[in-house]
PABAKOL-437959 format. One record per residue (C-alpha): residue number from 1; y, z, x; residue in one letter. Coordinates in Angstrom, 2 decimals, decimal comma, always signed. Layout:
! residues N
    i        v        w        u  aa
  NUM        Y        Z        X   a
...
! end
This chain:
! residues 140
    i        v        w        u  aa
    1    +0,00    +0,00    +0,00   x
    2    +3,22    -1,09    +2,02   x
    3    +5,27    +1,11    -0,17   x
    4    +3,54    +4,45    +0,81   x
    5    +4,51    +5,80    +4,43   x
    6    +2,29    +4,48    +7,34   x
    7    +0,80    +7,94    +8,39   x
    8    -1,00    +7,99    +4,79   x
    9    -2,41    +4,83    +5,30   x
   10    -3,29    +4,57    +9,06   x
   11    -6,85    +5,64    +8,47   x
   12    -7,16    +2,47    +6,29   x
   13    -5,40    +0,58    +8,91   x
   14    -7,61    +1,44   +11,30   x
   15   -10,85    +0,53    +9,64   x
   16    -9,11    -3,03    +8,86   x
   17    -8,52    -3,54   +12,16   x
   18   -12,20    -2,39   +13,37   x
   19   -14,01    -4,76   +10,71   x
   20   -11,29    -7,81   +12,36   x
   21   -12,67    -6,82   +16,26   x
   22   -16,51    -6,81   +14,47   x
   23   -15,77    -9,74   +12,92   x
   24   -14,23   -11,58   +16,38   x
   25   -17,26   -10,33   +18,02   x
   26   -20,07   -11,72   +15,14   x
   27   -17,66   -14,97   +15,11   x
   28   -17,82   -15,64   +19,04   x
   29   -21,87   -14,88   +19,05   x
   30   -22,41   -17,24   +15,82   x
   31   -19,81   -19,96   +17,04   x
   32   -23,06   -22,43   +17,90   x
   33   -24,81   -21,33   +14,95   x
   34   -21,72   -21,86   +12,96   x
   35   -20,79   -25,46   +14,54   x
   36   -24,58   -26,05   +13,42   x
   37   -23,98   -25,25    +9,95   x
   38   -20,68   -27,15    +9,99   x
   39   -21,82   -30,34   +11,81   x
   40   -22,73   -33,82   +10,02   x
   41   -25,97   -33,93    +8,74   x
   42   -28,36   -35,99   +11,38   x
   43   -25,66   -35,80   +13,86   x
   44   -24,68   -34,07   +16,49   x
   45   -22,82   -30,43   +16,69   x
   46   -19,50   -30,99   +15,53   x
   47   -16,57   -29,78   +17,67   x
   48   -14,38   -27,12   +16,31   x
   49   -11,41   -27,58   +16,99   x
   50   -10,10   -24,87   +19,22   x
   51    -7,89   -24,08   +21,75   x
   52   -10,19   -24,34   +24,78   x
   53   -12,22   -27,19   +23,35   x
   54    -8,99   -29,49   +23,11   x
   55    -8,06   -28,09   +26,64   x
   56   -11,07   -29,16   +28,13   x
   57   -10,93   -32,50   +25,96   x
   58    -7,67   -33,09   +27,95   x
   59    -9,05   -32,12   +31,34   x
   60   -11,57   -35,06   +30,76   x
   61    -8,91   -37,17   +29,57   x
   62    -7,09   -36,17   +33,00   x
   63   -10,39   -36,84   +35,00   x
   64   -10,48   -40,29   +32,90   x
   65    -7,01   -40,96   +33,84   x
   66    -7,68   -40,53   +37,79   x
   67   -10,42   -42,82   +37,86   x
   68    -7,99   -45,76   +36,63   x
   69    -5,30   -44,57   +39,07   x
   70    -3,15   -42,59   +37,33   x
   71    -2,71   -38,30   +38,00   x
   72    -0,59   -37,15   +35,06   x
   73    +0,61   -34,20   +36,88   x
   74    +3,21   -33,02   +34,98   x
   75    +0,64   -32,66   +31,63   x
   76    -1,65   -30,91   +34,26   x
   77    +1,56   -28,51   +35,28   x
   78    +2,48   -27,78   +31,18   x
   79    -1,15   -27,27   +30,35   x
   80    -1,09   -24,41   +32,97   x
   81    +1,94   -23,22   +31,77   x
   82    +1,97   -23,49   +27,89   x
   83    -1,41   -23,82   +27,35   x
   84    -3,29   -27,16   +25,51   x
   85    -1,79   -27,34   +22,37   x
   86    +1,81   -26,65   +22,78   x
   87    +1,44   -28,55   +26,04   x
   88    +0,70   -31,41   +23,37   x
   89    +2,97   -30,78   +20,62   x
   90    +6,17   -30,59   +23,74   x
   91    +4,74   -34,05   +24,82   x
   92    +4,78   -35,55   +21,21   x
   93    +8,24   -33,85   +20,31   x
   94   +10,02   -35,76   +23,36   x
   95   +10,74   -39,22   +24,11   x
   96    +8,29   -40,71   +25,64   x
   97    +6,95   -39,78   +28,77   x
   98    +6,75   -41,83   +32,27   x
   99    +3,29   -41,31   +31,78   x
  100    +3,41   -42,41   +28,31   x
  101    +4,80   -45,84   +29,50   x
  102    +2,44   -46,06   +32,96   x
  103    -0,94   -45,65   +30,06   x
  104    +0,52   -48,45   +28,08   x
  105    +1,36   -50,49   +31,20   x
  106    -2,71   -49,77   +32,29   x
  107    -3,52   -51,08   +28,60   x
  108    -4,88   -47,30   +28,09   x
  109    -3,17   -45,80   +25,53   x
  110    -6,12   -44,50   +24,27   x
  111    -5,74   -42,00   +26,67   x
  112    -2,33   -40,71   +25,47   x
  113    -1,67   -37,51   +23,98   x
  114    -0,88   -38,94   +20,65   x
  115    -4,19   -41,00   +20,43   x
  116    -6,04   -38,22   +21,05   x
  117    -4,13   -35,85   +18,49   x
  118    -4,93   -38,23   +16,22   x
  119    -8,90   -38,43   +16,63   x
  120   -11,45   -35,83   +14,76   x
  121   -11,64   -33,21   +15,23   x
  122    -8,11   -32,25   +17,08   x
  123    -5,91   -33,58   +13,68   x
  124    -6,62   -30,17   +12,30   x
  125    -4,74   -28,75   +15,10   x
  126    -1,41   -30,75   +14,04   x
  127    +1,06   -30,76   +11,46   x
  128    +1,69   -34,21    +9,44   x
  129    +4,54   -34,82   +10,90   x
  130    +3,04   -34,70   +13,96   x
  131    +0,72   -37,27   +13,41   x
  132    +3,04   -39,68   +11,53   x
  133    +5,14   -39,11   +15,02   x
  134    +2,08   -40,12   +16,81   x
  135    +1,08   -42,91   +14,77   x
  136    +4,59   -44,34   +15,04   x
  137    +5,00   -43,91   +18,94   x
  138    +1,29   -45,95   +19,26   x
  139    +2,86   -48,63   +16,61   x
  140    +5,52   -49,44   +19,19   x
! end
């Protein structure tokens, strides 16, 4: 009740916050089980879209990037710093990059942050207008 003073409810706040740590602990030992459940029937384990799962999806993309000649340092630098998805959402919210422009001069936009944004199952991690951004900047 947020209307009664916190010291009469603390022991309730306390148990709430317990079952949320049980809870994070059952979620993190189920998470394979889960992506099981959640995957496409026949297929394979569908990704869920976290945080490190779309930072490793853009250390690939980096590793992909080197072996066509490219080192996009500076996305390397803000993933360090801001972490994957804000790293992603800075990148999509400015004009676009050098990098931006040396991917569509190698023909490889595919490996731009906005065409990956825009593939299953990282979408869920962006706003619309995010991905109407992204789908515009590709357009160009």
């Amino acid at each position: 009740d947020p209307m009664r003073p916190f010291s009469e409810e603390r022991g309730a706040v306390e148990q709430g916050l317990l079952a949320i740590r049980e809870l994070v602990v059952w979620l993190k030992a189920s998470a394979a089980a889960l992506g099981d459940l959640f995957s496409a029937s026949g297929g394979s384990p569908r990704v869920i879209p976290t945080e490190a799962a779309f930072a490793e999806e853009l250390m690939e993309t980096y590793r992909q990037c080197e072996r066509i000649g490219y080192r996009p340092t500076g996305m390397l630098q803000m993933l360090g710093e801001h972490g994957a998805i804000d790293t992603a959402r800075r990148l999509m919210a400015a004009p676009p990059s050098e990098g931006f422009h040396r991917l569509a001069l190698l023909n490889r936009l595919d490996l731009a942050i906005e065409s990956i944004a825009l593939r299953e199952p990282w979408r869920a991690l962006f706003t619309d207008q995010e991905l109407a951004k992204a789908e515009r900047r590709l357009r160009r």
